[in-house]
Wavefront OBJ file of the C-alpha trace (Angstrom):
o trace
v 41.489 -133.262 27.651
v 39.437 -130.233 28.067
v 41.667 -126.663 26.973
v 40.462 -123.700 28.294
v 40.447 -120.334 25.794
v 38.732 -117.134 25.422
v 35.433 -117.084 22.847
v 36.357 -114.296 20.550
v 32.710 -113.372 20.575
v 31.598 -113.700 24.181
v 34.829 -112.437 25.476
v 34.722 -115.079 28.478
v 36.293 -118.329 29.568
v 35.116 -121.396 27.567
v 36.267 -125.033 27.769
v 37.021 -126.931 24.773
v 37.363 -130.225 24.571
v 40.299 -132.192 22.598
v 43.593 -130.347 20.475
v 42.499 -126.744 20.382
v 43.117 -125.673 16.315
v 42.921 -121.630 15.452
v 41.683 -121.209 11.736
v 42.427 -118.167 10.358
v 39.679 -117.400 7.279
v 36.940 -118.114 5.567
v 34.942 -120.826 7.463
v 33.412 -122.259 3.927
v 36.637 -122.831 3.140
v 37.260 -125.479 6.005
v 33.236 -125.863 6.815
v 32.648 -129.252 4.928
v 36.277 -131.056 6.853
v 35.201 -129.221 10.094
v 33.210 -132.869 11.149
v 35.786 -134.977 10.688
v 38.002 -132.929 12.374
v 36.407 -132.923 15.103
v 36.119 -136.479 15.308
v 39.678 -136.749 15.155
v 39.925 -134.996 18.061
v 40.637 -131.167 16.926
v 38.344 -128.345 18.384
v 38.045 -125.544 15.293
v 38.110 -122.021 17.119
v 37.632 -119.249 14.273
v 39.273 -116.413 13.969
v 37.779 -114.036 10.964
v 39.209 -111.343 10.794
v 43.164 -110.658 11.853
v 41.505 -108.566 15.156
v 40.084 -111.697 16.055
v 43.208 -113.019 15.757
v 44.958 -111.017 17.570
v 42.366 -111.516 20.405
v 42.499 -115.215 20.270
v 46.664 -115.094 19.954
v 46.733 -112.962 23.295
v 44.555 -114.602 25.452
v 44.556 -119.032 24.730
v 47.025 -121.089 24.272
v 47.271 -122.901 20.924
v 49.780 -125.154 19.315
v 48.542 -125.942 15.875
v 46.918 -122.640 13.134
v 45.929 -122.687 9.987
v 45.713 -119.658 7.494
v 43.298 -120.182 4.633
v 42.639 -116.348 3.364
v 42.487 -115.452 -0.159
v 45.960 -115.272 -1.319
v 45.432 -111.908 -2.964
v 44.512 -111.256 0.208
v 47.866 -112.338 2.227
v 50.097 -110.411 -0.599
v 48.244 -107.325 -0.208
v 48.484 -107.606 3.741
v 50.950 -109.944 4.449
v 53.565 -108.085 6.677
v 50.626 -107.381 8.891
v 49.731 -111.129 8.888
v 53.048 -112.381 9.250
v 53.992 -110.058 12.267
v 51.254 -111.018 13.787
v 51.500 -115.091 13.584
v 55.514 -114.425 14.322
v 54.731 -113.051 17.368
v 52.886 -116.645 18.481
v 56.101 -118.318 17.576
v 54.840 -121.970 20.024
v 52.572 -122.811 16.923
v 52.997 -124.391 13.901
v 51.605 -122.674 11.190
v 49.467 -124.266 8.318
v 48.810 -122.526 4.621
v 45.756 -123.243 2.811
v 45.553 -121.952 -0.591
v 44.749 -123.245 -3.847
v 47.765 -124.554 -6.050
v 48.120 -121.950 -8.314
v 48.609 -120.070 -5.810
v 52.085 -121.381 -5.081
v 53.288 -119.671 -8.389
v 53.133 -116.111 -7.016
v 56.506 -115.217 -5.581
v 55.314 -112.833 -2.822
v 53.144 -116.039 -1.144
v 56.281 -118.365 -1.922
v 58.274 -115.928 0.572
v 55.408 -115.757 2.786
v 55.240 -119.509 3.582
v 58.911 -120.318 3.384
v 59.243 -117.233 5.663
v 56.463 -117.769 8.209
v 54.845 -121.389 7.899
v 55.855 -124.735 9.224
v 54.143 -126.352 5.950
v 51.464 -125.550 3.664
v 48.475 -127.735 1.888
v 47.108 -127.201 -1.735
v 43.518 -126.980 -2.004
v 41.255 -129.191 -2.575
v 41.252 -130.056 0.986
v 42.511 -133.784 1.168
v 41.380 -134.790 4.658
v 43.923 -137.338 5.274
v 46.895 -135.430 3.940
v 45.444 -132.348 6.330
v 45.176 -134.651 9.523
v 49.204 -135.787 8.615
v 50.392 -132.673 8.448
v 48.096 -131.136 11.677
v 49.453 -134.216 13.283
v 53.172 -133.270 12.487
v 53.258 -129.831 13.412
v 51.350 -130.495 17.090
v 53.972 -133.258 17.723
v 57.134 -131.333 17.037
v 55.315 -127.709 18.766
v 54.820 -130.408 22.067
v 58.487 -131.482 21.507
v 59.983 -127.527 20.862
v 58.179 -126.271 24.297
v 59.540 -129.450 25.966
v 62.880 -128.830 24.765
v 62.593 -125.441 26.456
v 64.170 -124.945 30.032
v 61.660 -124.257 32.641
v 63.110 -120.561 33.298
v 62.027 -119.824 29.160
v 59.088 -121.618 29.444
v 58.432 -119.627 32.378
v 59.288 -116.170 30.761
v 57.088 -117.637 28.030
v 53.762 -117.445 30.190
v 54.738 -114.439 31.656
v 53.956 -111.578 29.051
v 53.178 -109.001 31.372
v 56.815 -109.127 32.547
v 59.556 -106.557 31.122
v 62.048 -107.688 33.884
v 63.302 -110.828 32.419
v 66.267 -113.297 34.492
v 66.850 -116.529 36.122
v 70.550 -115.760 37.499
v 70.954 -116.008 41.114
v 71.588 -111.949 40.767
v 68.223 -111.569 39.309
v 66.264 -114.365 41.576
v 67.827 -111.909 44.238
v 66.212 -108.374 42.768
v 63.046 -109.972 42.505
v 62.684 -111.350 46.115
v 64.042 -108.080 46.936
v 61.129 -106.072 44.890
v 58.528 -108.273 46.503
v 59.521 -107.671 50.008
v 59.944 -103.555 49.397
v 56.726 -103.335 46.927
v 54.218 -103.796 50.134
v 55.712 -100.774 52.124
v 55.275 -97.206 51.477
v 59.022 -96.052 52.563
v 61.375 -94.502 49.872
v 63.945 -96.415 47.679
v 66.640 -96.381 46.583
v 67.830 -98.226 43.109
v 71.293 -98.249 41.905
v 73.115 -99.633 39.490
v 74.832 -98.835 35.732
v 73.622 -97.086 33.163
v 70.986 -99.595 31.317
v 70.689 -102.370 33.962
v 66.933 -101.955 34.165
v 66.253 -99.439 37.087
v 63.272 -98.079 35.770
v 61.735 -101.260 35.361
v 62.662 -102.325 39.019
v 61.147 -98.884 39.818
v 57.898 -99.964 38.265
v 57.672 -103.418 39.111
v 57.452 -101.833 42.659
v 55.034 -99.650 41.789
v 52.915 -102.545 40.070
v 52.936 -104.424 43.082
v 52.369 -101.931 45.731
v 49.466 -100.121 47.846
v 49.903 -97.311 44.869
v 49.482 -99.668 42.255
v 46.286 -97.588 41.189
v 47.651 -94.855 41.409
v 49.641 -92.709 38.866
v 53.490 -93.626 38.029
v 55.771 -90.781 37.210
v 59.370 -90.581 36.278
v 61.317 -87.717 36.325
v 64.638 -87.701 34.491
v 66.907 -85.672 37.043
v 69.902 -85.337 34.632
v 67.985 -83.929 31.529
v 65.850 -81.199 32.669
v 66.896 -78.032 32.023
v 68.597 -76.318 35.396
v 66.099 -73.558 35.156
v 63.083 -75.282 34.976
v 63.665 -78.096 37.454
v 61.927 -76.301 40.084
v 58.994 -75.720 38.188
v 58.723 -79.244 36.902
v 58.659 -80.498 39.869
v 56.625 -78.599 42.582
v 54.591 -76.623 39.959
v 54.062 -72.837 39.491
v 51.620 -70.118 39.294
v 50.484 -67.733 37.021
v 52.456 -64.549 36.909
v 55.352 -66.467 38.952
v 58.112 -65.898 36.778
v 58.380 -64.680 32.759
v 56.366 -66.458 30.521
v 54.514 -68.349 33.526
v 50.735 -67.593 31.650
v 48.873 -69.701 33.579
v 49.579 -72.426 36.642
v 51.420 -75.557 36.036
v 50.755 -78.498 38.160
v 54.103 -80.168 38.944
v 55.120 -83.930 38.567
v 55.115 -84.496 42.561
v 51.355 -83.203 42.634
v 50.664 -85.494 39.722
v 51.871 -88.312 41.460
v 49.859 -87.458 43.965
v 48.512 -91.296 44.649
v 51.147 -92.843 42.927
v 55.014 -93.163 42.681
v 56.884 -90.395 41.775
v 60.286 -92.481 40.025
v 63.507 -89.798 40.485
v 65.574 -91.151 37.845
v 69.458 -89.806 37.855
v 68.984 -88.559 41.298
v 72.577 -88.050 41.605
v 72.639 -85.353 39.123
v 69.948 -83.077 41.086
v 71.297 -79.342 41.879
v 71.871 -78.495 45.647
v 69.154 -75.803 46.015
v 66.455 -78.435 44.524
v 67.969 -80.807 47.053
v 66.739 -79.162 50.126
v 63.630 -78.480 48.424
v 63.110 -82.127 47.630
v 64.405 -82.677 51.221
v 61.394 -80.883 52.596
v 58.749 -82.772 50.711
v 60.287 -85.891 52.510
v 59.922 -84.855 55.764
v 56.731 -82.899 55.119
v 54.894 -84.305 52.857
v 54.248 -80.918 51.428
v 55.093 -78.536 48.661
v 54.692 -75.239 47.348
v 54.105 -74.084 43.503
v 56.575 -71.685 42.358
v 55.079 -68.001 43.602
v 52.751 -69.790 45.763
v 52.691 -69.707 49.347
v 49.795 -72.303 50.092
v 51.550 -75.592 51.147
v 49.942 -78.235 49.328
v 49.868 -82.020 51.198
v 51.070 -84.689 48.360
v 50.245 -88.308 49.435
v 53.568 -90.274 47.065
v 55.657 -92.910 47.158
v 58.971 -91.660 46.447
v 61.739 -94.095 44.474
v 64.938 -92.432 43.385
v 67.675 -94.203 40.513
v 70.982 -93.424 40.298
v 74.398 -94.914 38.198
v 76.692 -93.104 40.183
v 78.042 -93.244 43.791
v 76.458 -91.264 46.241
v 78.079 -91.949 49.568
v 81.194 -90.296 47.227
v 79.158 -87.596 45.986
v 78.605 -86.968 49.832
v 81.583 -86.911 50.960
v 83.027 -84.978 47.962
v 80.265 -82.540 48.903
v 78.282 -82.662 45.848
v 75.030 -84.258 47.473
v 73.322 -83.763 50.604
v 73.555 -86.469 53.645
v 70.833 -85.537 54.891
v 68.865 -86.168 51.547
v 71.111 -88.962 50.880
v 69.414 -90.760 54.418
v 65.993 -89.593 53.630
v 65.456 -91.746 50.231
v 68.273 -94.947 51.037
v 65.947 -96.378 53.449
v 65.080 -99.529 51.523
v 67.825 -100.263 48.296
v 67.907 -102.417 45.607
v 71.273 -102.927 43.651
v 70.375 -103.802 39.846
v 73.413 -106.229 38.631
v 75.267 -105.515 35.625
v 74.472 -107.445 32.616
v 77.959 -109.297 32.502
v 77.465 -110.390 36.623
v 73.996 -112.265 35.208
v 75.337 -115.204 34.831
v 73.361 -117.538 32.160
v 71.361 -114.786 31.441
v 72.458 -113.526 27.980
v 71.305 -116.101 25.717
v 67.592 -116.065 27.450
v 67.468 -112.109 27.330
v 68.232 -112.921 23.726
v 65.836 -114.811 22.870
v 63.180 -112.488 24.865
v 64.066 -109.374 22.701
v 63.712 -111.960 19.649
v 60.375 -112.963 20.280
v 59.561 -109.264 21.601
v 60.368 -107.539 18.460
v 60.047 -110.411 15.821
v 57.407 -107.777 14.124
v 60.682 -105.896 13.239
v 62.897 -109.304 11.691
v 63.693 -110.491 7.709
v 61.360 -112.715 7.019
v 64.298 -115.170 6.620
v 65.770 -114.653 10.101
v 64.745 -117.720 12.417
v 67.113 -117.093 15.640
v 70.574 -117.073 16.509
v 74.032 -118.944 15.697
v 75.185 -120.951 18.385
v 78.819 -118.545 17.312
v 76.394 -115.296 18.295
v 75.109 -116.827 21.408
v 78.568 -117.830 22.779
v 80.076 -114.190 21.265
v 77.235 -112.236 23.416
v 78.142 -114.706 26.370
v 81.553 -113.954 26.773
v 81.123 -110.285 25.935
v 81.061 -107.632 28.602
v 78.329 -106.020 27.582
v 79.141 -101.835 29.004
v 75.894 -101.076 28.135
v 74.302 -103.676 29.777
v 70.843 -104.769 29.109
v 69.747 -101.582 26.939
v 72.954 -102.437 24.715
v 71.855 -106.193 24.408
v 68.404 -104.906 23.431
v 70.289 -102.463 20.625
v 72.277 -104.818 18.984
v 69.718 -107.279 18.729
v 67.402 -105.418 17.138
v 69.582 -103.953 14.589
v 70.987 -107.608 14.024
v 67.063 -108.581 13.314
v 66.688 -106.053 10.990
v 70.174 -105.748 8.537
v 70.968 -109.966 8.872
v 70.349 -111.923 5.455
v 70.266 -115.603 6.366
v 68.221 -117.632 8.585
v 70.562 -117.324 11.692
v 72.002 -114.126 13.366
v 75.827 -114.395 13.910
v 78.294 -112.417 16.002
v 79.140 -110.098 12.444
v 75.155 -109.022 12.686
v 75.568 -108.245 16.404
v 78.824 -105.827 15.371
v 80.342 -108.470 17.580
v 82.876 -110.240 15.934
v 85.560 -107.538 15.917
v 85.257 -106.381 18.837
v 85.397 -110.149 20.722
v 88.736 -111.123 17.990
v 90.521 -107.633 19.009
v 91.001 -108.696 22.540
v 94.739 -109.351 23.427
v 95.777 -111.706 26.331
v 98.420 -110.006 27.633
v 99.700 -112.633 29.611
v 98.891 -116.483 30.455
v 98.297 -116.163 33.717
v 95.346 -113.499 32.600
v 94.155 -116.223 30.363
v 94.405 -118.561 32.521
v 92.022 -116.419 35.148
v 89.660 -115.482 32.794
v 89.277 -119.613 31.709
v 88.941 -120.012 35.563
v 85.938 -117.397 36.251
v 83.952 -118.160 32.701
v 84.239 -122.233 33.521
v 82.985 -121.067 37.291
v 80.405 -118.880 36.230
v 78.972 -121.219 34.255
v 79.117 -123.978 36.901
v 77.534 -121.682 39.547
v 74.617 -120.241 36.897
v 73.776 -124.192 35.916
v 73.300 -125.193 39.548
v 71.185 -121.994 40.717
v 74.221 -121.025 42.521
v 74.516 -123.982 45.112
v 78.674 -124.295 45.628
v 78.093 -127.834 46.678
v 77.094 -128.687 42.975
v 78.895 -126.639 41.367
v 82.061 -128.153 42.777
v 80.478 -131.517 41.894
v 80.142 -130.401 38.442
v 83.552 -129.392 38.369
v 84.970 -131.906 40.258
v 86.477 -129.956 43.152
v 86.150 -129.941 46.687
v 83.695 -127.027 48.077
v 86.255 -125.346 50.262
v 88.885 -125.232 46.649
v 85.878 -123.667 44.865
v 85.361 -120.743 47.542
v 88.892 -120.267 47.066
v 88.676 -120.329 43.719
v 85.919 -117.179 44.310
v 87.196 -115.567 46.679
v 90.247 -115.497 44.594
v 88.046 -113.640 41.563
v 85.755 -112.185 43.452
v 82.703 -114.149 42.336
v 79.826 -114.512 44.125
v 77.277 -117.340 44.373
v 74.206 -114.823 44.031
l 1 2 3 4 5 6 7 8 9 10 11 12 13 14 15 16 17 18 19 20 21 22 23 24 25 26 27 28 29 30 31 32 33 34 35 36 37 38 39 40 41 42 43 44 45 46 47 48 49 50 51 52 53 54 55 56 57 58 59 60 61 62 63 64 65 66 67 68 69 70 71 72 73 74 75 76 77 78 79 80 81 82 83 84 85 86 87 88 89 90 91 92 93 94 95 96 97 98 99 100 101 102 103 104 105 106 107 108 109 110 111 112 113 114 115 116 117 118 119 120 121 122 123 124 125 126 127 128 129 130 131 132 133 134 135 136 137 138 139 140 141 142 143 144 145 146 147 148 149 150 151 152 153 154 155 156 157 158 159 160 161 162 163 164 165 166 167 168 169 170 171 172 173 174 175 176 177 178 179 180 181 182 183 184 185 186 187 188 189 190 191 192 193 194 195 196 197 198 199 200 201 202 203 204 205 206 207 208 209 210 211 212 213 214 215 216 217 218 219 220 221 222 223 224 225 226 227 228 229 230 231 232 233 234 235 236 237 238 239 240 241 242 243 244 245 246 247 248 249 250 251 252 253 254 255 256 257 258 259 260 261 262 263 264 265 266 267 268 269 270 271 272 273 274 275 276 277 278 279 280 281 282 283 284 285 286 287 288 289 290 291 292 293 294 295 296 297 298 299 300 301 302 303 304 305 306 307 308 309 310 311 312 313 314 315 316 317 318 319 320 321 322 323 324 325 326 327 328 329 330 331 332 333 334 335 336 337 338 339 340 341 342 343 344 345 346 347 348 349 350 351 352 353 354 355 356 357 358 359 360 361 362 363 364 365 366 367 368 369 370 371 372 373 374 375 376 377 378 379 380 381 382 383 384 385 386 387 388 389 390 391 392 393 394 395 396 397 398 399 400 401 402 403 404 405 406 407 408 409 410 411 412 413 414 415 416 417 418 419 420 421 422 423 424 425 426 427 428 429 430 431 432 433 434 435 436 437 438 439 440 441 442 443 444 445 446 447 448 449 450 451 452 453 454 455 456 457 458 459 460 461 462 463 464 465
């Protein structure tokens, strides 16, 4: 069957015909085998140098690799190799080295770090072809063993915005229908559930995609230079204004212009950003020209505005102007199923960062992050991950490497009826996330009738999306 990749040399589509293999090295090394390789059915696609690599890794698709550098070579520079190859964690590496080789202790981590096997020069064709053979079958067996939503992740590496819950399926349609309009938005949601990203995902798909995309923290710019930051100001404006500034909604000018923390802006910058709305203009500090600016406007906030409203502390009027469209990003602990496979993203994200002896995570981690409530939701998850990957010792990361342990075994049930309810809405969660949020399996699954099982959530207050 024909593969399609990218020639590291012509930069452009080729077809290649049979089991794609990426050789990393020397091509004398492999050069007199290469024949009977191919007729075995393997397709030799060289990578020379590791920036070939690195092309080859982030454009094709590949299952099988073998590294055959000098193994001076891989000592001297192998964190650099191995983060790169542990980044392509679908194929099954293949060391080629000569056998004295195996004596130096640095290589010896390497390989039992890195490699799915290794083969002692001289080349023994059969013995290669065995192991190749191996390591294709059980990379074909490890991405079928994947569900479809990893796999799916998997092909997606563009994508920061990572969920198959039916909370998540919901953001997404919800991004798609919003991205193809220019009106304002409003995102909202806790503190690290991923608003920015929504905000850009927007951006990415929109009329404005070529355009600039600018974010403005709200909350942390100084109150006496919000102004400023944001509409601009001329020279001789104020102390210490030496020359003109161009402001962040004239630089979006094009773009987006992302309001992050919205909820913290002062009341005289409100009416100011109020105006822009409506007019589509601003003025630079000191400046009396009014200056059109062509944006898309999305605003981000983690607290409650229709309070702040009526509490006085934000303007209606302003409050109207940017909630036309909005987008509610779901706490981390609401995603149901979506833990372990946010998990496993950050893993494969970061895996540049990991002990070379760390492989993945303990089924105990995976069940500990499951059932924890996670307060600072997805920017938390991505925290204690990477710390995890960084201080754990063995091959698996466990709920002690996540700082997890205690804080899951210091929870007291007060009582067994709260016990009892928290059994009820982790077995329906569950239930619900497995069947894509259809009640009428779910109850299947659980072996209830569909009307006991909207009881059951109306009960807990669950939702099926």
């Amino acid at each position: 069957m024909g593969t399609t990749i990218y020639s590291q040399l012509a930069g452009q589509r080729a077809v290649v015909t049979g089991r794609p293999l990426l050789y990393f090295g020397a091509k004398r090394t492999i050069g007199p085998w290469a024949e009977r390789l191919c007729s075995e059915g393997w397709q030799l696609v060289y990578a020379e140098d590791i920036s070939d690599l690195q092309k080859l890794l982030a454009t094709a698709d590949f299952k099988v690799g073998i590294v055959a550098l000098d193994p001076q070579a891989i000592i001297d520079n192998g964190r650099r190799v191995e983060s790169t190859i542990a980044k392509a964690e679908q194929i099954r590496w293949i060391a080629l080295l000569p056998r004295e080789a195996m004596d130096l202790h640095p290589l010896r981590e390497l390989i039992g770090g890195a490699f799915y096997d290794y083969h002692t020069l001289p080349i023994d064709p059969n013995r290669l072809l065995l192991t190749l053979g191996h390591a294709l079958g059980m990379a074909e067996i490890a991405a079928d063993a994947l569900p479809p939503e990893e796999r799916e992740v998997r092909n997606n590496g563009e994508s920061e915005m990572v969920g198959t819950s039916p909370q998540m399926q919901k953001v997404f349609k919800e991004i798609r229908k919003v991205a193809g309009v220019v009106a304002p938005v409003l995102i909202t949601g806790e503190s690290g559930t991923g608003k920015e990203l929504a905000a850009q995902a927007i951006h990415e798909r929109s009329p404005q995609a070529a355009g600039p995309f600018i974010a403005v923290n709200c909350g942390a710019l100084p109150a006496n230079l919000i102004q400023s930051e944001l509409f601009g100001h001329e020279k001789g404006s104020f102390t210490g204004a030496h020359q003109r500034k161009i402001g962040r909604i004239e630089v979006a000018s094009g773009g987006t212009l992302f309001l992050d923390e919205i909820g913290d802006l002062p009341m005289e910058l409100q009416t100011n950003l109020l105006r822009f709305l409506q007019e589509k203009t601003i003025q630079r500090v000191g400046g009396r020209e009014d200056i059109t600016v062509d944006v898309r406007v999305i605003a981000a906030t983690h607290v409650n505005l229709e309070k702040a409203v009526h509490e006085g502390c934000f303007r209606e009027d302003l409050y109207y102007r940017l909630n036309v469209l909005q987008i509610k990003m779901p706490a981390l602990r609401e995603r149901i199923g979506d833990v372990p496979l946010l998990a496993q993203y950050i893993f494969r994200r970061f895996a540049d960062e990991k002990g070379r002896r760390v492989k993945g995570f303990s089924e105990d981690a995976l069940h500990t992050m499951n059932h924890y409530d996670w307060p600072g939701n997805v920017r938390e998850l991505i925290n204690r991950v990477r710390r995890a990957m960084v201080m754990c010792d063995k091959f698996l990361i466990s709920p002690v490497d996540l700082g997890l342990e205690r804080r899951i075994n210091s929870r007291s049930v007060v009582t067994l009826s709260e016990a009892r309810d928290k059994a009820e809405i982790d077995t329906i969660r569950a239930a619900l996330g497995q069947n894509r949020g259809s009640v009428s399996l779910a109850s299947r699954q659980l072996g209830i009738s569909r009307v006991t099982l909207y009881r059951f959530m109306e009960k807990h207050g669950l939702s099926r999306i």
